[in-house]
N, C-alpha and C positions, 0 to 999 in steps of 0.2 A: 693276377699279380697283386701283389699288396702293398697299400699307398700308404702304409704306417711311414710314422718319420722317424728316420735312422738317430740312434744314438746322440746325445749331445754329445761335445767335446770341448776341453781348452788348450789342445795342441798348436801352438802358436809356431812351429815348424813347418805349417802348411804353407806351401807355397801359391801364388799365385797361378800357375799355373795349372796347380792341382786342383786348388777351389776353384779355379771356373770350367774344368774338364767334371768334377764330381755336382758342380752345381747346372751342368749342363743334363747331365746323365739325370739327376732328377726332376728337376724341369718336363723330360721329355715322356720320364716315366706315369707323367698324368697325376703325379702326388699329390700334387696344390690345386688342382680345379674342383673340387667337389666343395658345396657350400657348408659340409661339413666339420672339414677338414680348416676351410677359411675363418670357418666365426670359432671355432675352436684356440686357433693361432692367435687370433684376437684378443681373446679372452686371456690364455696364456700373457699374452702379452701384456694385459692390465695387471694381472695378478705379478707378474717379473717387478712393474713400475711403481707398483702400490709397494713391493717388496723392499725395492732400492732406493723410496721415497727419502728417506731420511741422507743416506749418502746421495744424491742428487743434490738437495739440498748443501749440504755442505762443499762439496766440489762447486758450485755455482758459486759460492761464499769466497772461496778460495780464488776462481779464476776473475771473478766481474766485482766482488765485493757486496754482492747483489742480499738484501735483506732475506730470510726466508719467504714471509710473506707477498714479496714483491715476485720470488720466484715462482713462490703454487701459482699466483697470478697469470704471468705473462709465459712458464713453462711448463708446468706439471700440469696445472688447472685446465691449460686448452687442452692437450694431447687426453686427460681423461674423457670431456665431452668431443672429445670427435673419434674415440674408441666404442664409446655408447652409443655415437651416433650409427657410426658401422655398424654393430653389432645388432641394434635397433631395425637398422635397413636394408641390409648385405642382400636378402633375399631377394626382398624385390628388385634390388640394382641390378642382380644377378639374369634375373628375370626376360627372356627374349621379347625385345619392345616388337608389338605388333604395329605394323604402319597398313597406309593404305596402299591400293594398286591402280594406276591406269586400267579407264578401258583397253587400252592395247595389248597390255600382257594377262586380259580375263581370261581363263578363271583363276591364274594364279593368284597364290598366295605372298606378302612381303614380310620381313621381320629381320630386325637389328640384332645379333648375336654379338656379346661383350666377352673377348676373350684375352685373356690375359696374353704380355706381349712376350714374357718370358724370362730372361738375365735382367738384373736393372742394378743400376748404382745410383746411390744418394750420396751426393758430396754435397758437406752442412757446414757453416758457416760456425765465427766464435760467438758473437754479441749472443745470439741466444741457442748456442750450442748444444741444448738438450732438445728443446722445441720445434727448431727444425733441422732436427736429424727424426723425431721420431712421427713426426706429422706423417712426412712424407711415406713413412716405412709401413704407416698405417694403412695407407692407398695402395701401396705394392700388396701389403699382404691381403688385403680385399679385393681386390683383382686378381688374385693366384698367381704371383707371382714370387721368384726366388732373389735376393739382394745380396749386394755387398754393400755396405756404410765406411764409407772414409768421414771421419769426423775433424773437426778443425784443429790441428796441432796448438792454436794460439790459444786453446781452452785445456788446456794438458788435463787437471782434474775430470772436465768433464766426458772429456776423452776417455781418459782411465775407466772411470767406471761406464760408461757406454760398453765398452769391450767386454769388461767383466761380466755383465747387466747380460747383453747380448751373447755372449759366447759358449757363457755357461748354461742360458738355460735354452737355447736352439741348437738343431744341428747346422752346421757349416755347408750342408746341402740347399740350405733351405736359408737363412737368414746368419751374416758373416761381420763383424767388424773390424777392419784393420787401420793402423792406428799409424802414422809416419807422417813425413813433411812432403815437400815440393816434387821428390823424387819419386815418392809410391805416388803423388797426383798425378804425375809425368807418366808411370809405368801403368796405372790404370784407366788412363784415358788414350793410350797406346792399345788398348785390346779392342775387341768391338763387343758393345752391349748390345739388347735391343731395346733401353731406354736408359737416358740419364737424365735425373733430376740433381742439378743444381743450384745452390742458393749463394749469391754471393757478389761481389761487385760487377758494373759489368765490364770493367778490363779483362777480367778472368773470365767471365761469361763469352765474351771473345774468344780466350782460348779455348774454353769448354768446346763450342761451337764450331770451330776450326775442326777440332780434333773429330769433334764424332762427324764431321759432314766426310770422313775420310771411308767410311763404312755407311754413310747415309742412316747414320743411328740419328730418332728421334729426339727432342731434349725439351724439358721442362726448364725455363731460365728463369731463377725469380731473382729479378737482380735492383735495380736499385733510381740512385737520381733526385733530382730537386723537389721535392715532394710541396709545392704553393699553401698555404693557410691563409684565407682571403675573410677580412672584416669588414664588412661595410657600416654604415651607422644608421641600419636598420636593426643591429647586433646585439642580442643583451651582453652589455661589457663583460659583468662581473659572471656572467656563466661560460662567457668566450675565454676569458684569460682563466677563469681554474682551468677548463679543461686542455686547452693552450700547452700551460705549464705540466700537464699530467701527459698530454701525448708526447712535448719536449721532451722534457726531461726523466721520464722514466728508462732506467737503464741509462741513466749519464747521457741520454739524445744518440747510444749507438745502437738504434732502431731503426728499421730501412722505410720506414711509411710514418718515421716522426715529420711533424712539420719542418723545415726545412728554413725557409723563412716566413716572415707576414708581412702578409702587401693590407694595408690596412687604410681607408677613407682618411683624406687631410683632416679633415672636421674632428674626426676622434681620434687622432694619431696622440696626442699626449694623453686623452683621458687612457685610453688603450695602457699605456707603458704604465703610469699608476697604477691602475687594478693589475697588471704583470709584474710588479715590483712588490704590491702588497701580499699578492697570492705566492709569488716568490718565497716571500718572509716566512708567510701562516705555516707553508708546507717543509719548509727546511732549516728554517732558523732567522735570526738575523747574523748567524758565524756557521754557512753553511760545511764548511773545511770541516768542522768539529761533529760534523753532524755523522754520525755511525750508519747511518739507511742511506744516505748516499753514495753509490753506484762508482768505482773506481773506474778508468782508461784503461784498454785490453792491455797495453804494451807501452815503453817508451817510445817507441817507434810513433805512433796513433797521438801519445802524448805530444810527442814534440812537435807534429805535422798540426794538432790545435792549437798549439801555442801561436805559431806562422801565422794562422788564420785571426787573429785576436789581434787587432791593432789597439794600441791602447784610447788614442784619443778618439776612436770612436767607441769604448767603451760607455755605456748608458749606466748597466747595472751590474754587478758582479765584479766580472775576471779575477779574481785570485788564484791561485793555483799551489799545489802542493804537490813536487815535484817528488820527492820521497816515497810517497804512495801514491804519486800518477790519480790526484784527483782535482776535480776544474769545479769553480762553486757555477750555478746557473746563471750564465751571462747573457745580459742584453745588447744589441751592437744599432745604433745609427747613426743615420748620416751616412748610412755603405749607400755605395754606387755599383753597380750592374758589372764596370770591370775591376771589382775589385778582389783580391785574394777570396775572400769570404763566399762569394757567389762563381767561382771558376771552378766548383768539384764540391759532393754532397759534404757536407758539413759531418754529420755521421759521429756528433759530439755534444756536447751543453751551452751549445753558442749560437743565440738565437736573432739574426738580422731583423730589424721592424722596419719597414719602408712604405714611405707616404706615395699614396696615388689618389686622381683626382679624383675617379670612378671606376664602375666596374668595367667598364671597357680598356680603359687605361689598366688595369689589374690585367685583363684578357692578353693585349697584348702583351704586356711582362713576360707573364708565363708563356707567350708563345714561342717568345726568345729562346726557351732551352728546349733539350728534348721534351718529349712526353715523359710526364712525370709518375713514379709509381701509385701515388696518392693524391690526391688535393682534396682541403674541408675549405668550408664554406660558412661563415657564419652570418647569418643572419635572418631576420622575422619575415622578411620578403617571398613569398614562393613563386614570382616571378623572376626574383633574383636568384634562386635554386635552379629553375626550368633555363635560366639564360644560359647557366656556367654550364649544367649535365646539359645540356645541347652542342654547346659550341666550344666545350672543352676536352681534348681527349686526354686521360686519363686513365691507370690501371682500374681505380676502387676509391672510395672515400666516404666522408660522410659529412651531413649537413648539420651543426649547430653540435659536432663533436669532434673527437681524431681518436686513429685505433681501432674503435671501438666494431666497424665492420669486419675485423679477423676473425671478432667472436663469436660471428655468428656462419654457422656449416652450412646455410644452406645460401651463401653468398659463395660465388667464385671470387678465389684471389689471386693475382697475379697482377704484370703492368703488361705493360702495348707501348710498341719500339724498342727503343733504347732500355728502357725500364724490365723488361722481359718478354719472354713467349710463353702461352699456355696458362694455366690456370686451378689450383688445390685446392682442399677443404672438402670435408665431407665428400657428397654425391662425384663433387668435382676430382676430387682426389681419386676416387674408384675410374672413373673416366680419364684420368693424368697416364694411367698403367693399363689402360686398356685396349686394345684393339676391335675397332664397333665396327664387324664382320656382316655384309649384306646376304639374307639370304631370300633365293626366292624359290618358293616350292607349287612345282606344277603339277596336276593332273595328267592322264594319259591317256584319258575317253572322250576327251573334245580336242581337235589339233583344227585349228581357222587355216585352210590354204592360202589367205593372203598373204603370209609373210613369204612365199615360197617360190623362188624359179618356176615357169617363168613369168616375169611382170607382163602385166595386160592394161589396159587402156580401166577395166574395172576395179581393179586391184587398186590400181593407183588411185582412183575415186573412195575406195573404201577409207583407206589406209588416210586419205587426207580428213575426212569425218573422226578417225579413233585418234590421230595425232594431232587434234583443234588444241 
């Protein structure tokens, strides 16, 4: 049989029903498992993004206001090095993990087989619309497996050409994007997959959740929550509040693992806001409104829901707003209290709470107050104050004396824990998100032990307690 990939197409007639009866059929015909075939699509696949680089760009322009450079950044730039990194390592991911064996089952043999799980849908989020739709699709097709892409309606540009990007240059057996609102979410999480990865609040992550436990489909949740930023005054100030301001406020703050708020020591609670006001300044302006590289609000909707969240008199630094173009300059907020607006749902905007605690314990419990958080950084010289929080803090991922900066790196797993999410991407981890790690064990059939055998005898059972210590 031949595992060539069938024709592209941009027949947008296909219905649902067909693409997943035609993407089943190839799935089944063995197309996509051969490590050929996989680093092939790959490759395909940079060469599609290096193609449509320039319109990527511009649709990003369009839907977020987002500079070009901030986009190679934060979406083109990752999605290339974790195609390299594929493509780099497919082999040996691929590769049957030898393990060991109990004396019980000698002389067999054990081994891990990673098999792909087969249908899978990616539904991808707006704030960064290109990066995680194509992250993820990276891991499907490294694993052998076949997709559909629902991309986020609230990014329309980006949307657009995703479809076009995708459509045109795979076939609809093998790799599919369709493009619609609430209704095709509704009607595509009504089918059963055998995996969905999606990204995105977790109200909806609830519903994602609901729906595929209906079929006991698995699910990648990468969702979201109050991600802590904890300063202590072992902290180098002026290196905490640049990077602060760079994890905030990049993307206007609608980033799911930006800091959230900062629980910051009483001691440096005003030097802190200083160096956050100046670094404010250096990187945006002193009229940030005017400033063209800053990051517009997805929607009025998001718009207005920050505005609620901004109480004026506790404004610190900022709040301005420019309702016409849906943009917020970087704001600072204190004097918030724990029930207040600000801190009752992730902020997921350029409004940044400071809040004084006495110590790191006191910081400890704060954060305990909410769920598990997708993120939390740490800043400070301390590495007993590092060893306290990564012990007795649960948290998805973070980093110590930065923020962000661990997405960048493929050989970290990313994901949260609870509320925050289930499961875990990136590089190695992404090939294992769409995998199925199938145990196998292979025996001989020149030695067979009578102990495991009818009938039990008074020595058997003596033996069998020596092999099972």
């Amino acid at each position: 049989m031949s595992h060539a990939l069938p024709a592209t197409t941009t027949d947008t007639t296909l219905t649902l029903d067909e693409l997943i009866k035609r993407q089943d059929q190839y799935f089944q015909s063995g197309a996509t498992r051969s490590y050929e075939f996989r680093h092939a699509q790959l490759q395909k696949l940079l060469q599609v993004a290096q193609k449509y680089e320039k319109a990527i760009l511009d649709a990003l322009a369009h839907d977020l206001r987002k500079h070009e450079t901030e986009s190679f950044l934060a979406e083109i730039g990752i999605t290339y090095a974790e195609i390299s990194d594929a493509l780099k390592h497919l082999k040996r991911w691929m590769k049957p993990q030898r393990v060991g064996s109990p004396l019980a089952v000698w002389p067999a043999r054990s081994h891990i087989v990673s098999e792909p799980l087969g249908r899978t849908l990616i539904i991808s989020p707006w704030n960064y619309p290109y990066q995680l739709c194509i992250t993820p699709l990276i891991g499907a097709i490294a694993a052998g497996n076949v997709a559909v892409i629902k991309p986020s309606e609230l990014a329309p540009h980006t949307a657009a050409v995703l479809e076009k990007m995708i459509n045109e240059s795979f076939a609809p057996e093998f790799i599919h994007v369709m493009n619609g609102g609430v209704k095709l979410s509704q009607q595509l999480l009504d089918e059963r997959w055998d995996h969905i990865f999606f990204t995105g609040s977790t109200a909806i992550g609830k519903v994602v959740a609901a729906a595929a436990a209906k079929h006991l489909t698995p699910c990648t949740l990468e969702l979201g929550g109050k991600s802590p930023c904890l300063v202590t005054r072992n902290a180098n100030l002026d290196v905490a509040a640049r990077r602060i301001v760079f994890g905030k406020f990049l993307n206007a703050g609608q980033t799911c693992v930006a800091p959230d708020y900062v629980l910051v020591e009483d001691a440096i609670h005003d030097a802190l806001i200083e160096a956050l006001r100046r670094e404010i300044t250096l990187r945006f302006g002193s009229d940030p409104l005017r400033n063209e590289q800053l990051p517009r609000i997805i929607n009025e909707r998001h718009f207005q829901r920050l505005t609620r969240l901004i109480e004026p008199g506790k404004v610190n630094f900022g709040g301005r707003m420019d309702a016409g173009q849906l943009l917020i300059e970087p704001t600072l907020m204190t004097g918030v209290q724990v029930h207040d607006p600000v801190m009752q749902e992730e902020i997921f905007g350029p409004v940044l709470p400071i809040i004084p605690v006495k110590d790191l314990e006191h910081a400890k419990k704060y954060i305990q107050g909410f769920e598990k958080p997708l993120a939390l950084y740490l800043f400070s010289g301390d590495k007993r104050e590092h060893q306290n929080i990564i012990r007795s803090v649960s948290f998805g991922g973070g980093c110590i004396n930065d923020t962000l900066m661990h997405l960048a790196n493929p050989k970290l797993p990313f994901g949260g824990v609870g509320a925050s999410g289930t499961g875990a991407y990136h590089g190695k981890y992404s090939f294992d998100a769409f995998s199925h790690r199938k145990a196998v064990l292979v025996n001989g059939t020149g030695l067979d032990l009578p102990v495991r055998y009818f009938p039990w005898i008074p020595s058997k059972e003596k033996i069998l307690r020596l092999l099972l210590k």
